[in-house]
PyMOL Python script that loads the backbone (N, CA, C, O; Angstrom):
from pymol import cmd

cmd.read_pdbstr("""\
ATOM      1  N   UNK A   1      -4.219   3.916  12.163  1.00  0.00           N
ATOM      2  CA  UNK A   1      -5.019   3.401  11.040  1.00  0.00           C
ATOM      3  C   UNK A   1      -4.810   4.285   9.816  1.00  0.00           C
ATOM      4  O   UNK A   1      -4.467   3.843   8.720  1.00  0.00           O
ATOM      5  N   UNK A   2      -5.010   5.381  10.048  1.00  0.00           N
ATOM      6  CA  UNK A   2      -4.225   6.721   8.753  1.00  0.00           C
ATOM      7  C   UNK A   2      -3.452   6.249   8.277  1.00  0.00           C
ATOM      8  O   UNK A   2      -3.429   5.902   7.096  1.00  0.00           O
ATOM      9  N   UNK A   3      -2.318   6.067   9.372  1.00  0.00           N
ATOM     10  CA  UNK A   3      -0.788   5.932   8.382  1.00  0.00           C
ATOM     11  C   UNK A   3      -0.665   4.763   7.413  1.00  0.00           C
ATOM     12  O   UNK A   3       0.199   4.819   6.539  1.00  0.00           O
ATOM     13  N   UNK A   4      -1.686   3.425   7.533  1.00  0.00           N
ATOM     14  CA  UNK A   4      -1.608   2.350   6.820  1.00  0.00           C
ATOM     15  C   UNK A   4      -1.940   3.165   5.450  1.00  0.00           C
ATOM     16  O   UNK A   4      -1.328   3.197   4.383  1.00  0.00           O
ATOM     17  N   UNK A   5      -3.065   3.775   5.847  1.00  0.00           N
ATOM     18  CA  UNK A   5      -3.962   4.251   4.495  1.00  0.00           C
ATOM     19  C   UNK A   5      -2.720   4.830   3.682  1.00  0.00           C
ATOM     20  O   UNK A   5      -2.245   4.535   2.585  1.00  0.00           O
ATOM     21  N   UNK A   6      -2.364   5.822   4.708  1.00  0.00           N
ATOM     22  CA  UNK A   6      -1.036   6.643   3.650  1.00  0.00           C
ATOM     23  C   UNK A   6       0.400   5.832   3.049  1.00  0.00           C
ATOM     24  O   UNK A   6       1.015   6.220   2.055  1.00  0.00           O
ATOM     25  N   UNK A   7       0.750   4.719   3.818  1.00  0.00           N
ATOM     26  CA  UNK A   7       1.298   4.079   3.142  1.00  0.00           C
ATOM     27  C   UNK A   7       1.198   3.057   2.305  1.00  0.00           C
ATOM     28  O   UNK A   7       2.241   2.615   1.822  1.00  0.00           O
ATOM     29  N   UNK A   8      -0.111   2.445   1.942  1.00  0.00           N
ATOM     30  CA  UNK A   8      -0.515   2.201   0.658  1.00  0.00           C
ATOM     31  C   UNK A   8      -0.821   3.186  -0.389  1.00  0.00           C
ATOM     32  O   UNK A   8      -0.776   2.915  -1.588  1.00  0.00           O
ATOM     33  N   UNK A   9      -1.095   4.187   0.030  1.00  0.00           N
ATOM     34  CA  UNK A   9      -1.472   5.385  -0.944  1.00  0.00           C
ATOM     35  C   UNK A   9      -0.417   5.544  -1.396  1.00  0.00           C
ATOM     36  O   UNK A   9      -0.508   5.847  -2.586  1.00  0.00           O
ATOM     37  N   UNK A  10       0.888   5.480  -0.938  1.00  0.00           N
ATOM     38  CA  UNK A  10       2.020   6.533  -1.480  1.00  0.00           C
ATOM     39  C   UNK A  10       2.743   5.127  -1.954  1.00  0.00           C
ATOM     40  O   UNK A  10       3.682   5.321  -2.725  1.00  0.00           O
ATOM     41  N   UNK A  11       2.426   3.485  -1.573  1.00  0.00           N
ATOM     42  CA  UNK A  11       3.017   2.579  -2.456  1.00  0.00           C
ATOM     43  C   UNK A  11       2.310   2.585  -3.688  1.00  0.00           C
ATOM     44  O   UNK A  11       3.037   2.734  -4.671  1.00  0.00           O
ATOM     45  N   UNK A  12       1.217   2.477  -3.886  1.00  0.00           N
ATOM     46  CA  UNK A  12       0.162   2.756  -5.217  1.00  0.00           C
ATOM     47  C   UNK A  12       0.767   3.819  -6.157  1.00  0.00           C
ATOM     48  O   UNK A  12       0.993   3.647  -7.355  1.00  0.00           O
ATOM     49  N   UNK A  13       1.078   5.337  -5.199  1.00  0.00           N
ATOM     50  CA  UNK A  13       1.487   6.169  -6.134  1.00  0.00           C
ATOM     51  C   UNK A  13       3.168   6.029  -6.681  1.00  0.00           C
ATOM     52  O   UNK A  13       3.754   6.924  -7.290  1.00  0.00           O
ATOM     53  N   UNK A  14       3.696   4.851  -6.349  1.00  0.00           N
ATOM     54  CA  UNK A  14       5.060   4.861  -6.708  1.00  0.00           C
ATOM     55  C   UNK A  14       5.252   3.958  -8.049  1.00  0.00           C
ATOM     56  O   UNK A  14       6.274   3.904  -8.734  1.00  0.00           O
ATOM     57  N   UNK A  15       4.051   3.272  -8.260  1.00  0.00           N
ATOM     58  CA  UNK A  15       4.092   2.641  -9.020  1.00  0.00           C
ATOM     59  C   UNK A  15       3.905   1.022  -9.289  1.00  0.00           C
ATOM     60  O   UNK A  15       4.128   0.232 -10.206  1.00  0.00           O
ATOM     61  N   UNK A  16       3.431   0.998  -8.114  1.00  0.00           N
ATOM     62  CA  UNK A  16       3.391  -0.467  -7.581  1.00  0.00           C
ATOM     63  C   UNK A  16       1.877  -0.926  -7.983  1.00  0.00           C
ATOM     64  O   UNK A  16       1.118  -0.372  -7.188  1.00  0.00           O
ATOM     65  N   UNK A  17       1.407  -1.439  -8.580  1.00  0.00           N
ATOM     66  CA  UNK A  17      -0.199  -1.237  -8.916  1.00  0.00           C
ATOM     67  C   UNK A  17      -0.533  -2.788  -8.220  1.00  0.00           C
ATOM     68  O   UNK A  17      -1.608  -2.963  -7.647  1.00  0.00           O
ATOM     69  N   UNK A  18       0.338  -3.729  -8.309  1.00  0.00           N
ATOM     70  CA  UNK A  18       0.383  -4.593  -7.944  1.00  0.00           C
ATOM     71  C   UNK A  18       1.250  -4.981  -6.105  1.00  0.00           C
ATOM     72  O   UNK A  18       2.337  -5.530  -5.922  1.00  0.00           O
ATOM     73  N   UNK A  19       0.424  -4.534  -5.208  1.00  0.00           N
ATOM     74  CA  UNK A  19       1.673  -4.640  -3.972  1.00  0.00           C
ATOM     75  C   UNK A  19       1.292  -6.380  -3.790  1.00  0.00           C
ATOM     76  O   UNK A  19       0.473  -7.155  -4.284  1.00  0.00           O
ATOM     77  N   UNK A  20       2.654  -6.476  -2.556  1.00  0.00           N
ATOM     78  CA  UNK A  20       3.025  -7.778  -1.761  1.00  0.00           C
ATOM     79  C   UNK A  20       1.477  -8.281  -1.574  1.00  0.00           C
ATOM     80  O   UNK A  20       0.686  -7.372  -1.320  1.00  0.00           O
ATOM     81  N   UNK A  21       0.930  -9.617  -1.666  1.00  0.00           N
ATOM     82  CA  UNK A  21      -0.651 -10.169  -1.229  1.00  0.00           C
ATOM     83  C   UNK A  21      -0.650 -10.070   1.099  1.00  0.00           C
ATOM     84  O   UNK A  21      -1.552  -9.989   1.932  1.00  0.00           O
ATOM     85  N   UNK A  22       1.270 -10.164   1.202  1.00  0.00           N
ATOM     86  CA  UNK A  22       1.562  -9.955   2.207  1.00  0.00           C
ATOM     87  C   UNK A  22       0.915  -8.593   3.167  1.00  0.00           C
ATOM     88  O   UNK A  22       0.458  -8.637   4.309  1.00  0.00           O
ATOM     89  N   UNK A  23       1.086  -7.270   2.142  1.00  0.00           N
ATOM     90  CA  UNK A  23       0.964  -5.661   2.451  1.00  0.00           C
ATOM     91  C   UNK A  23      -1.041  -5.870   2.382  1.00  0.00           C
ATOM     92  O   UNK A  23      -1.915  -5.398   3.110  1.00  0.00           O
ATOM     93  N   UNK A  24      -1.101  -6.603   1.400  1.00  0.00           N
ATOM     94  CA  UNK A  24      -3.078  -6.496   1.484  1.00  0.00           C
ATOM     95  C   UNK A  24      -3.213  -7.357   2.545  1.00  0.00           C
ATOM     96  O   UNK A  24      -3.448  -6.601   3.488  1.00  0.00           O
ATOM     97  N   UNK A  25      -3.207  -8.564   2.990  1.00  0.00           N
ATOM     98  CA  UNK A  25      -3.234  -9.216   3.714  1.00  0.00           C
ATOM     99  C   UNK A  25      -3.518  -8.188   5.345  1.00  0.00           C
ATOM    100  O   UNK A  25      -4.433  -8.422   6.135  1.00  0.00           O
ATOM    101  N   UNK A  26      -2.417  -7.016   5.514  1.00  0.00           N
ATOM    102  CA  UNK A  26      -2.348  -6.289   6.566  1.00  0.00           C
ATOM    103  C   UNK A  26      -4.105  -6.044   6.915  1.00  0.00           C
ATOM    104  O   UNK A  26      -4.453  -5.372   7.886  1.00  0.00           O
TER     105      UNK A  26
END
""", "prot")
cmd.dss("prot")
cmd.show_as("cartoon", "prot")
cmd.util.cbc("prot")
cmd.orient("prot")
């Protein structure tokens, strides 16, 4: 469950402000 957190965290911090509705959906 962490690692989701951290890999939205670190897509957010790349610049993505907007991710896949696919990646929220998760």
């Amino acid at each position: 469950m962490f690692e989701v957190l951290v890999f939205v965290y670190e897509n957010y911090w790349r610049g993505d402000a907007c991710p896949e509705p696919q990646l929220l959906g998760r």
